[in-house]
PyMOL Python script that loads the backbone (N, CA, C, O; Angstrom):
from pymol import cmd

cmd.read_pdbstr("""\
ATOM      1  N   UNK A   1       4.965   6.888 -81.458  1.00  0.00           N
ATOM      2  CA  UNK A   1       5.254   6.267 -80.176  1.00  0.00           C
ATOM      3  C   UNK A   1       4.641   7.140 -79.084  1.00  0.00           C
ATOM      4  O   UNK A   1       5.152   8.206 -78.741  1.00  0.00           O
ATOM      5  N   UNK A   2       3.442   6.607 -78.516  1.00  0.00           N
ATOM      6  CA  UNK A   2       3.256   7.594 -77.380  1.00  0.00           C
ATOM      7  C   UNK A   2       3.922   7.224 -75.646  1.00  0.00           C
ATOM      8  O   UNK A   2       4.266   6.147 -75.159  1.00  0.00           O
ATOM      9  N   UNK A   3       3.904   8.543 -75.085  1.00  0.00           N
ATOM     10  CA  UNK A   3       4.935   8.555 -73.899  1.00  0.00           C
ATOM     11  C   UNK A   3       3.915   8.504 -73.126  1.00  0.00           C
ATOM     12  O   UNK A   3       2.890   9.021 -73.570  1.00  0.00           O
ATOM     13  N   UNK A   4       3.861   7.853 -71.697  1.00  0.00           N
ATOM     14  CA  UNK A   4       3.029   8.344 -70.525  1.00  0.00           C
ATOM     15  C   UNK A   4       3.387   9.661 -69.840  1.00  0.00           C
ATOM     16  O   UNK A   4       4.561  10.022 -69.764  1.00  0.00           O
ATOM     17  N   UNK A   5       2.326  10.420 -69.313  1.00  0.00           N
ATOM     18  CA  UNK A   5       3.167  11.594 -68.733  1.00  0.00           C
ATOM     19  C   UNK A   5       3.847  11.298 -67.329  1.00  0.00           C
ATOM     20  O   UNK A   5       3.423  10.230 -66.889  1.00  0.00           O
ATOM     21  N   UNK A   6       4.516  11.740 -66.716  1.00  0.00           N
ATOM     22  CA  UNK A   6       5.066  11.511 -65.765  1.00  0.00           C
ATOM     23  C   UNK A   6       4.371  12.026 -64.297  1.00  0.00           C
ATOM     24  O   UNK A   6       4.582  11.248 -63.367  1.00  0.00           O
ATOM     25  N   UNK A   7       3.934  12.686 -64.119  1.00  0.00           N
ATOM     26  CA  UNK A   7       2.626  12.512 -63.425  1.00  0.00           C
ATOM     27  C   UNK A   7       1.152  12.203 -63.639  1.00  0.00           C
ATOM     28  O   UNK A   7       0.346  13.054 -64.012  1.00  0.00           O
ATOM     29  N   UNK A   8       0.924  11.250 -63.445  1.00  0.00           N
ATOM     30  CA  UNK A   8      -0.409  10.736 -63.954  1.00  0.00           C
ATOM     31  C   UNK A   8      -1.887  11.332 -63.470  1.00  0.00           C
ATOM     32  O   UNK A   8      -3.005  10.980 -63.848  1.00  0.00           O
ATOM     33  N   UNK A   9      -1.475  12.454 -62.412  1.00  0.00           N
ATOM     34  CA  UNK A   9      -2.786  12.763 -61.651  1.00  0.00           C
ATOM     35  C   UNK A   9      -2.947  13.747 -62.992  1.00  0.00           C
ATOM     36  O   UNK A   9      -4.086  13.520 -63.399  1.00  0.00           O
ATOM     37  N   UNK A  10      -2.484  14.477 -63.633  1.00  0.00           N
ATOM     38  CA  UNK A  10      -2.503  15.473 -64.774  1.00  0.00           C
ATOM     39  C   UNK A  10      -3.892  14.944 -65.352  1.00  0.00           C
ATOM     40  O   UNK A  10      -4.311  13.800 -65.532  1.00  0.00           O
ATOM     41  N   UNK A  11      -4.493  16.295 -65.594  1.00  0.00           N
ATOM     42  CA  UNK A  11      -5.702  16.277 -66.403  1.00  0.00           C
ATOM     43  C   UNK A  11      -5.266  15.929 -67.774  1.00  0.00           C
ATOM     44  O   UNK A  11      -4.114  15.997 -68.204  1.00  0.00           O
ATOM     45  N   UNK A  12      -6.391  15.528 -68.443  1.00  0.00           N
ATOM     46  CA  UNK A  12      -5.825  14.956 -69.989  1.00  0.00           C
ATOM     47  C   UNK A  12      -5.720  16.043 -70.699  1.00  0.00           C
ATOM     48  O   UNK A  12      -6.570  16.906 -70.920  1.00  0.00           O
ATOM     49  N   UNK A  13      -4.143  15.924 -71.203  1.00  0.00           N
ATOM     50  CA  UNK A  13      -3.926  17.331 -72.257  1.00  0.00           C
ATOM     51  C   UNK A  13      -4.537  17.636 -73.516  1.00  0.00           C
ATOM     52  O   UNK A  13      -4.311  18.708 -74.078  1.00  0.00           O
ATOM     53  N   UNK A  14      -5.447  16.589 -74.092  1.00  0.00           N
ATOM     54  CA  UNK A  14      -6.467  16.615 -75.162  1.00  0.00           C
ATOM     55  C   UNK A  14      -8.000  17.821 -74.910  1.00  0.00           C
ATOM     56  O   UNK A  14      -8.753  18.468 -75.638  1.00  0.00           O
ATOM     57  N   UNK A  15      -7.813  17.579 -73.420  1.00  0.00           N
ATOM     58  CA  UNK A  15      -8.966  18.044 -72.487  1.00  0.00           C
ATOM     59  C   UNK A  15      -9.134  19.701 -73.897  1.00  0.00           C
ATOM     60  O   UNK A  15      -8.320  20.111 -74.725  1.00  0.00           O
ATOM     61  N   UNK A  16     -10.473  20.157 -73.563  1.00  0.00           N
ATOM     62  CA  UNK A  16     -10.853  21.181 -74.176  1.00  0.00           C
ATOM     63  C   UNK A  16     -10.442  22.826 -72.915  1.00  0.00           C
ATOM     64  O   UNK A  16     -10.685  22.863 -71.709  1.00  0.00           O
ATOM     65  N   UNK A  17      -9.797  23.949 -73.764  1.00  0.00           N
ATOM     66  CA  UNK A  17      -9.750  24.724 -72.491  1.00  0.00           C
ATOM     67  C   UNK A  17     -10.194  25.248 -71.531  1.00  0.00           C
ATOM     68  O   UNK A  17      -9.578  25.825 -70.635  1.00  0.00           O
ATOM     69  N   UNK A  18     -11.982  24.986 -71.721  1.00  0.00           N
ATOM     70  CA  UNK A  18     -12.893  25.386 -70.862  1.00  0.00           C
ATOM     71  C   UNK A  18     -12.860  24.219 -69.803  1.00  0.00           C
ATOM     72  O   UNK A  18     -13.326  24.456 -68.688  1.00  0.00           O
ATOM     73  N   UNK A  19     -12.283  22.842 -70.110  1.00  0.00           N
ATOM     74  CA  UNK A  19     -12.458  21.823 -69.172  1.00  0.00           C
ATOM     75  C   UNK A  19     -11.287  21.934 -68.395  1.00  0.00           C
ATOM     76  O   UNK A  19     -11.335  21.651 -67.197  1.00  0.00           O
ATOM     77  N   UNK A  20      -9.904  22.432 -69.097  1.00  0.00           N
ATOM     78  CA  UNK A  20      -8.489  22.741 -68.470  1.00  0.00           C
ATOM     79  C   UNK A  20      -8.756  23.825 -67.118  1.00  0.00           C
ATOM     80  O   UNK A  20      -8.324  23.750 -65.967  1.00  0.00           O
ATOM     81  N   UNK A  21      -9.631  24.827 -67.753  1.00  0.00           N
ATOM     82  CA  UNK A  21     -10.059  25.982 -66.774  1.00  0.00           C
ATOM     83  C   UNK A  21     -10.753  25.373 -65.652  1.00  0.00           C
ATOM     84  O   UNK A  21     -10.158  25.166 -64.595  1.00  0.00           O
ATOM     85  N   UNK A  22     -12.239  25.009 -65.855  1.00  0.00           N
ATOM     86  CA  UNK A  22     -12.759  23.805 -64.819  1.00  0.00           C
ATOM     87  C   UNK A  22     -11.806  23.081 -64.014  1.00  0.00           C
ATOM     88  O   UNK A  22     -11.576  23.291 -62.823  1.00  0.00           O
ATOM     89  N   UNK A  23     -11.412  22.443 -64.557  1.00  0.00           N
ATOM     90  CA  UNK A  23     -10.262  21.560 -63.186  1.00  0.00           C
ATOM     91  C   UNK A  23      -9.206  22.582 -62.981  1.00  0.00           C
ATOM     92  O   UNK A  23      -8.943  22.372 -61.797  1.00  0.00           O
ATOM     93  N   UNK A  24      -8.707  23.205 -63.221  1.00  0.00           N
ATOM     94  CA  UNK A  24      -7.650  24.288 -62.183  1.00  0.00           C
ATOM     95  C   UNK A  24      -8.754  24.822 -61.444  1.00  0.00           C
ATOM     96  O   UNK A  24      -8.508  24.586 -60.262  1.00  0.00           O
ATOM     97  N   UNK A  25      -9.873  25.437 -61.549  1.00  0.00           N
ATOM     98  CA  UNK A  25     -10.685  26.028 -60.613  1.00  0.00           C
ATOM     99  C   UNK A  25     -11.194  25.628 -59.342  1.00  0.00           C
ATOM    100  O   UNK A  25     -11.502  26.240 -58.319  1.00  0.00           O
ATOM    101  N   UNK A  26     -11.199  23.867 -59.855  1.00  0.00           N
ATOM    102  CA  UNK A  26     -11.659  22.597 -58.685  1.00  0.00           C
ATOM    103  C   UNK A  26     -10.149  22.721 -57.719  1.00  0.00           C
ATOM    104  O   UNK A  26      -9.971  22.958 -56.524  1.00  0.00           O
ATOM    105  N   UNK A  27      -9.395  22.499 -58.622  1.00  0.00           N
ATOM    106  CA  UNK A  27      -7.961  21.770 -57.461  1.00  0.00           C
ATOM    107  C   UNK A  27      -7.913  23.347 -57.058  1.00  0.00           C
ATOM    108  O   UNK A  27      -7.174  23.339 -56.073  1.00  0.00           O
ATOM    109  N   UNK A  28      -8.294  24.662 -57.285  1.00  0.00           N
ATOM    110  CA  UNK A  28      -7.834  25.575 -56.499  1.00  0.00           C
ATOM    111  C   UNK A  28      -8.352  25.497 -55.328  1.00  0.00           C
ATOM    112  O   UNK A  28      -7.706  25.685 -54.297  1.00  0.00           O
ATOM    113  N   UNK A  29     -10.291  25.045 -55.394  1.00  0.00           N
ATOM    114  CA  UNK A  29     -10.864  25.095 -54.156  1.00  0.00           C
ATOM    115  C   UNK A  29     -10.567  24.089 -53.512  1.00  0.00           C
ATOM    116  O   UNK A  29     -11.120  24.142 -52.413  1.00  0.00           O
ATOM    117  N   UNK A  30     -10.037  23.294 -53.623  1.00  0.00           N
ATOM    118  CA  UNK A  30      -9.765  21.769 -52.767  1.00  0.00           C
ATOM    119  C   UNK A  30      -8.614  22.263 -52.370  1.00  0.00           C
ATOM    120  O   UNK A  30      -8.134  21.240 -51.881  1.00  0.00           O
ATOM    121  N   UNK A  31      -7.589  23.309 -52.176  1.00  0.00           N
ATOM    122  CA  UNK A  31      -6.309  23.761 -51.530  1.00  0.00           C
ATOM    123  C   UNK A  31      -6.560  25.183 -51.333  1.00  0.00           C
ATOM    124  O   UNK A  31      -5.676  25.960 -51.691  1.00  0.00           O
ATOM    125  N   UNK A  32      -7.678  25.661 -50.797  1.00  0.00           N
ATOM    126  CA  UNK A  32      -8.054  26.780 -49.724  1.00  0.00           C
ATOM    127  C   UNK A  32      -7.348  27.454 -48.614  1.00  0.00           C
ATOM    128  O   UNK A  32      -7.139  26.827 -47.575  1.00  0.00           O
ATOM    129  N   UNK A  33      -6.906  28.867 -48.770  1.00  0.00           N
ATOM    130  CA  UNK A  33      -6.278  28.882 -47.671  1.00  0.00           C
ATOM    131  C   UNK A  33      -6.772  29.970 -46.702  1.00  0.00           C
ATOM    132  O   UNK A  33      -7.710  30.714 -46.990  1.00  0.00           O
ATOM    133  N   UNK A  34      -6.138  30.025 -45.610  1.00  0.00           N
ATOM    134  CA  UNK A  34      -7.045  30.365 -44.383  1.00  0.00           C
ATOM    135  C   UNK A  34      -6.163  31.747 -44.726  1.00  0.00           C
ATOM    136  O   UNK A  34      -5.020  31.794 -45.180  1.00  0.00           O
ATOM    137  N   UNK A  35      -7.229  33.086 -44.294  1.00  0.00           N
ATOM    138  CA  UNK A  35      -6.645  34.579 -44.176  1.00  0.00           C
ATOM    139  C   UNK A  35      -5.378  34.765 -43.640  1.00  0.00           C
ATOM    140  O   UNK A  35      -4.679  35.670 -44.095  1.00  0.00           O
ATOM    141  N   UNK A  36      -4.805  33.766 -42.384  1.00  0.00           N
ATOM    142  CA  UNK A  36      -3.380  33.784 -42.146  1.00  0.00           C
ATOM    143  C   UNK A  36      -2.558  33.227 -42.861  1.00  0.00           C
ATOM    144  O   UNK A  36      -1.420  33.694 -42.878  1.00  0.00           O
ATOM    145  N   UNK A  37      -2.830  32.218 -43.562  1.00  0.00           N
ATOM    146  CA  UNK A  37      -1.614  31.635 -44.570  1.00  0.00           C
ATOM    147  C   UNK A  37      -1.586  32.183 -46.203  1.00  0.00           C
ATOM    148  O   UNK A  37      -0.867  31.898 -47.160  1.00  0.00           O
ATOM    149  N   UNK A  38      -2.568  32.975 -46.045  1.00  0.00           N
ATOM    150  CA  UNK A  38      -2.728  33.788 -47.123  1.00  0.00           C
ATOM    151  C   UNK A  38      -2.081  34.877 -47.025  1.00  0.00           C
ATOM    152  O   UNK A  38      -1.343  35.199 -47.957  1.00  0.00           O
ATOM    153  N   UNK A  39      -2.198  35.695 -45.890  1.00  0.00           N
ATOM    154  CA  UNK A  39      -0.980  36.667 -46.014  1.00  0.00           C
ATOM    155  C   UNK A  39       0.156  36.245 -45.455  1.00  0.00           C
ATOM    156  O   UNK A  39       1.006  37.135 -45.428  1.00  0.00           O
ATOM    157  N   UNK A  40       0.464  35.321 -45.041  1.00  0.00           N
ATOM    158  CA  UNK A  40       1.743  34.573 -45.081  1.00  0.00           C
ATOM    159  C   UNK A  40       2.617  34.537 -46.035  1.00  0.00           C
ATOM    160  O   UNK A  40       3.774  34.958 -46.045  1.00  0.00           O
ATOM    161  N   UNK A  41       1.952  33.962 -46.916  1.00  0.00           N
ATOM    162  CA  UNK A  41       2.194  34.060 -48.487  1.00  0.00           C
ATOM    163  C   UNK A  41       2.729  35.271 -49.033  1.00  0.00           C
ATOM    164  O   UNK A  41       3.784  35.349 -49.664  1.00  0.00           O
ATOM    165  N   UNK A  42       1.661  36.560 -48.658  1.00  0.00           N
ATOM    166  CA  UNK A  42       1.835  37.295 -49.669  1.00  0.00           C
ATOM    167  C   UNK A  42       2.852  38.104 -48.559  1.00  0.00           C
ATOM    168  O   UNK A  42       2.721  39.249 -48.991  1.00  0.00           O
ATOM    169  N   UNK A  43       3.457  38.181 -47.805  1.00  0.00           N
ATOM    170  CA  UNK A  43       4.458  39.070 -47.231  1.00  0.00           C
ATOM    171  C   UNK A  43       5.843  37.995 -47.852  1.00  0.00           C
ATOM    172  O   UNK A  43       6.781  38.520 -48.451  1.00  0.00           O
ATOM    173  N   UNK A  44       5.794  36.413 -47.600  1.00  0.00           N
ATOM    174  CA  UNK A  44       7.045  36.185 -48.055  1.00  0.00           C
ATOM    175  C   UNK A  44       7.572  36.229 -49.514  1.00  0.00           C
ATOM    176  O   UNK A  44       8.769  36.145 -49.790  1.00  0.00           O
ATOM    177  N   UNK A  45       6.263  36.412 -50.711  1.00  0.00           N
ATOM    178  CA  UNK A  45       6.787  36.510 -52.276  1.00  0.00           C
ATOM    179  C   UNK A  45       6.619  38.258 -51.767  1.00  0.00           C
ATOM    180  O   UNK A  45       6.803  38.980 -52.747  1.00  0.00           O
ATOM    181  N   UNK A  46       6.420  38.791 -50.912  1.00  0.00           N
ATOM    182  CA  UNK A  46       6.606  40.486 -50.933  1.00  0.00           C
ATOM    183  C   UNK A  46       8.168  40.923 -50.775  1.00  0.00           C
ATOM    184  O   UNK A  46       8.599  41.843 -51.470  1.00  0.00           O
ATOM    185  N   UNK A  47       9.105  40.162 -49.735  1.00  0.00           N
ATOM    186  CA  UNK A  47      10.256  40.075 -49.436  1.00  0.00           C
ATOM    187  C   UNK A  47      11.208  39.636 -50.532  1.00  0.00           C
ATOM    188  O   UNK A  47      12.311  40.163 -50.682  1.00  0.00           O
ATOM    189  N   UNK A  48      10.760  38.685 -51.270  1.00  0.00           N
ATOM    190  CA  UNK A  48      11.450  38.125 -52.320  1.00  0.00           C
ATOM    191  C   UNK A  48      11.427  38.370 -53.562  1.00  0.00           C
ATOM    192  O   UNK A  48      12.196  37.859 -54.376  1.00  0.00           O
ATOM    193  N   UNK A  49      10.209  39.476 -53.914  1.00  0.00           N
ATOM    194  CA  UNK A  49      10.199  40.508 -55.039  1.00  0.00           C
ATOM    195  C   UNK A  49      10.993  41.306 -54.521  1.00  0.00           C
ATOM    196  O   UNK A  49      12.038  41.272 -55.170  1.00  0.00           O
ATOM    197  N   UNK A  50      11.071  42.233 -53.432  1.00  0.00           N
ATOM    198  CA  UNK A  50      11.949  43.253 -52.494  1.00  0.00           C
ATOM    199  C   UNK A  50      13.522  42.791 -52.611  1.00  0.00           C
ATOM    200  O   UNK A  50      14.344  43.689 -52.792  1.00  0.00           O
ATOM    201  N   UNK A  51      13.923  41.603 -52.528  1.00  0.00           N
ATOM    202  CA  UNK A  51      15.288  41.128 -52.487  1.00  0.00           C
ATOM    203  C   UNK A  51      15.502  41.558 -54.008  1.00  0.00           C
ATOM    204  O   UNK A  51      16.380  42.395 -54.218  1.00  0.00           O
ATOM    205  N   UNK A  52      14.675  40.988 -55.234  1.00  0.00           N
ATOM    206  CA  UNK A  52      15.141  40.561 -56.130  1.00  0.00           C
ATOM    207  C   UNK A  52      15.282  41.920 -56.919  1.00  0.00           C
ATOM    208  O   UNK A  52      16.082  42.210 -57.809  1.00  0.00           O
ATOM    209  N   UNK A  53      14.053  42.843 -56.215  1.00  0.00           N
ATOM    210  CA  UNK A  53      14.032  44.185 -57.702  1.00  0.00           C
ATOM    211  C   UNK A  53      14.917  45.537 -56.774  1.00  0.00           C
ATOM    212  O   UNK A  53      15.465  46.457 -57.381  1.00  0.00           O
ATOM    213  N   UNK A  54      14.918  45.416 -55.056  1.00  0.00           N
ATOM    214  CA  UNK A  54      15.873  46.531 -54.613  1.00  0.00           C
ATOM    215  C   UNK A  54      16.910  45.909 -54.164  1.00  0.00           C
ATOM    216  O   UNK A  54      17.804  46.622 -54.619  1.00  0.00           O
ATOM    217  N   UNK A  55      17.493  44.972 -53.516  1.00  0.00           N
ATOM    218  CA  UNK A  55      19.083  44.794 -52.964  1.00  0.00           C
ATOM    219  C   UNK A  55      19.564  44.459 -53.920  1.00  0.00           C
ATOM    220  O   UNK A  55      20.248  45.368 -54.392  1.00  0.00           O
ATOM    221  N   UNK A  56      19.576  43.161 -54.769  1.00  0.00           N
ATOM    222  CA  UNK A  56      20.371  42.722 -55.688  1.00  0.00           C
ATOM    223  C   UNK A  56      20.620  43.766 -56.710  1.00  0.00           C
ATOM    224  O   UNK A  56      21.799  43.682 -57.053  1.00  0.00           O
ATOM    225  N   UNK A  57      20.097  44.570 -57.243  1.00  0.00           N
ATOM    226  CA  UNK A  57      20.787  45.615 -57.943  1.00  0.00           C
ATOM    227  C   UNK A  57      21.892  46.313 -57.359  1.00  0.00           C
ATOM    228  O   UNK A  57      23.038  46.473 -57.779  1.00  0.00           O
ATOM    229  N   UNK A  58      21.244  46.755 -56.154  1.00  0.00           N
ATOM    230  CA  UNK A  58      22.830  47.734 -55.231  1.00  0.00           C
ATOM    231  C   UNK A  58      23.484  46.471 -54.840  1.00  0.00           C
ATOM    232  O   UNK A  58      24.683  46.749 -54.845  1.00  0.00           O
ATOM    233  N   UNK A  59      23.376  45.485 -54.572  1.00  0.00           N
ATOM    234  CA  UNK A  59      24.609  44.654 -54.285  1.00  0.00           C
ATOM    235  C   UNK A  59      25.283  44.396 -55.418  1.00  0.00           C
ATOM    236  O   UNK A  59      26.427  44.042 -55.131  1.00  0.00           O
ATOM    237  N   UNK A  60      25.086  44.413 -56.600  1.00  0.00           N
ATOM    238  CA  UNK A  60      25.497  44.301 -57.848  1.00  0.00           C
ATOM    239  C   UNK A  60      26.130  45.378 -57.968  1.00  0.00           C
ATOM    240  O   UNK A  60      27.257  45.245 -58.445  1.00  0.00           O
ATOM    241  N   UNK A  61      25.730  46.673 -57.637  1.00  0.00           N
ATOM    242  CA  UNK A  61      26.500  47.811 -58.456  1.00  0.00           C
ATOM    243  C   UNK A  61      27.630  47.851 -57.424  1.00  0.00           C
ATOM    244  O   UNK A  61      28.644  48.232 -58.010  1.00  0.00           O
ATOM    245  N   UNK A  62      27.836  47.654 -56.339  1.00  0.00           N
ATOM    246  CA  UNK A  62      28.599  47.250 -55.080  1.00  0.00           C
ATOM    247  C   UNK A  62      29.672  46.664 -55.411  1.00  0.00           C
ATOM    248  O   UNK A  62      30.840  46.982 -55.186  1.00  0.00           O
ATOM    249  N   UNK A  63      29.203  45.718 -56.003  1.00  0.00           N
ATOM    250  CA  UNK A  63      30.362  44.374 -56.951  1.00  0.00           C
ATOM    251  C   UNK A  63      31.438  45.020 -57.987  1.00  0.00           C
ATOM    252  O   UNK A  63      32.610  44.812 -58.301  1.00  0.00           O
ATOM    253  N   UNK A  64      30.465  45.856 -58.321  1.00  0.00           N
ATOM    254  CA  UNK A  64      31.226  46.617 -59.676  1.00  0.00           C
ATOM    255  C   UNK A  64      31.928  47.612 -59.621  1.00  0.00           C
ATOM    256  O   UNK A  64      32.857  47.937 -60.361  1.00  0.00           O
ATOM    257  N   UNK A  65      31.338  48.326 -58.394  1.00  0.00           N
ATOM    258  CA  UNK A  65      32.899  49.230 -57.348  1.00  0.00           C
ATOM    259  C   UNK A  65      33.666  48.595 -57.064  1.00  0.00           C
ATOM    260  O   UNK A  65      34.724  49.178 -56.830  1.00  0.00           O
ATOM    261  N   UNK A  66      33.670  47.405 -56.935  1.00  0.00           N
ATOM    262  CA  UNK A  66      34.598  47.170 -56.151  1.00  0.00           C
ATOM    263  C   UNK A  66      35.616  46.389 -56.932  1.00  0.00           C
ATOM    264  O   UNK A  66      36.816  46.215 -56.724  1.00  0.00           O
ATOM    265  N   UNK A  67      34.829  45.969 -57.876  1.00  0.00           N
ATOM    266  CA  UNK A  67      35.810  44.918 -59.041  1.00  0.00           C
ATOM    267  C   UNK A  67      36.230  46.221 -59.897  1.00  0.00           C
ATOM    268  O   UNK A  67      37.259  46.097 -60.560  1.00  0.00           O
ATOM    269  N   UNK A  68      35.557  47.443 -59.957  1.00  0.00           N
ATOM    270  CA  UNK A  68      36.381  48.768 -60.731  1.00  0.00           C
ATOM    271  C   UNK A  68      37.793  48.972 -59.370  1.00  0.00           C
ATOM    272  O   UNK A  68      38.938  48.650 -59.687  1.00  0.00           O
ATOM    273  N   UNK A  69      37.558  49.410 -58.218  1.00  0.00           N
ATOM    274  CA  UNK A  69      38.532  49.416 -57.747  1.00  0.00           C
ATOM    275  C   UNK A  69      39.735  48.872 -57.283  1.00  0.00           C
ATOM    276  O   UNK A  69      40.694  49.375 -56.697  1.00  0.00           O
ATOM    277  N   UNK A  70      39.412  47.424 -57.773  1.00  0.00           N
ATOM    278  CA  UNK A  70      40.708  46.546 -57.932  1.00  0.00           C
ATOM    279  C   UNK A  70      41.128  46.841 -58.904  1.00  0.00           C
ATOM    280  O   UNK A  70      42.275  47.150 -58.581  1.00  0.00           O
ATOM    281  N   UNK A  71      41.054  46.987 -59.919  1.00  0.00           N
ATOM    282  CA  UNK A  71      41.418  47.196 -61.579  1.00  0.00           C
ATOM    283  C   UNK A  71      42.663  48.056 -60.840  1.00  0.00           C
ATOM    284  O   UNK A  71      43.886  47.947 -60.746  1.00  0.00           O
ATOM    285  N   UNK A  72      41.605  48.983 -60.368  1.00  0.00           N
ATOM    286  CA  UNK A  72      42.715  50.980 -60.269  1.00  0.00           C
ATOM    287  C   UNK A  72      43.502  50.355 -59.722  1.00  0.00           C
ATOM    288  O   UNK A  72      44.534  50.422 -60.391  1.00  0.00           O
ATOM    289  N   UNK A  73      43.745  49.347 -58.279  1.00  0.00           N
ATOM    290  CA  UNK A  73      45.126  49.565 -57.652  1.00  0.00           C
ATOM    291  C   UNK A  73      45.873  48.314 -58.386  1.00  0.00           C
ATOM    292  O   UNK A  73      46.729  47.847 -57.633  1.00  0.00           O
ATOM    293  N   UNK A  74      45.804  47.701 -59.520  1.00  0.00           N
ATOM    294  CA  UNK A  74      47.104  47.048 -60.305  1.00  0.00           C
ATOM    295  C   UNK A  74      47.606  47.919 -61.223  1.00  0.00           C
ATOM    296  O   UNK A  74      48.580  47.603 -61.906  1.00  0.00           O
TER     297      UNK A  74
END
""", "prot")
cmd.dss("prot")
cmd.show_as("cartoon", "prot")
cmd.util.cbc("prot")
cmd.orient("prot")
């Protein structure tokens, strides 16, 4: 039973990988971005690597003082 894919703009998944490579290379240049939205980009996944690999750890270990120091006062 074959399925349609659910987005149809999708290159054909039979496609060979040198042709898979080819069309990601096309749709990259057809969505070009200008030196400002480019580092746009790269400061906001810079912030959100920054959230994910330095606060959330100390807010975590934060959690765990603090859920240790409820323990102590029951």
């Amino acid at each position: 039973m074959s399925i349609s894919p659910v987005d149809s703009s999708t290159t054909n998944i039979t496609a060979t990988p040198e042709a898979q490579f080819n069309a990601a290379v096309d749709k990259s240049k057809e969505a070009e971005m200008s030196d400002e939205e480019f580092t746009e980009a790269l400061i906001t996944q810079a912030v959100t690597i920054g959230g994910q690999f330095i606060i959330m750890p100390k807010a975590q270990e934060m959690l765990n003082e603090a859920q240790s120091s409820e323990d102590d006062e029951e």
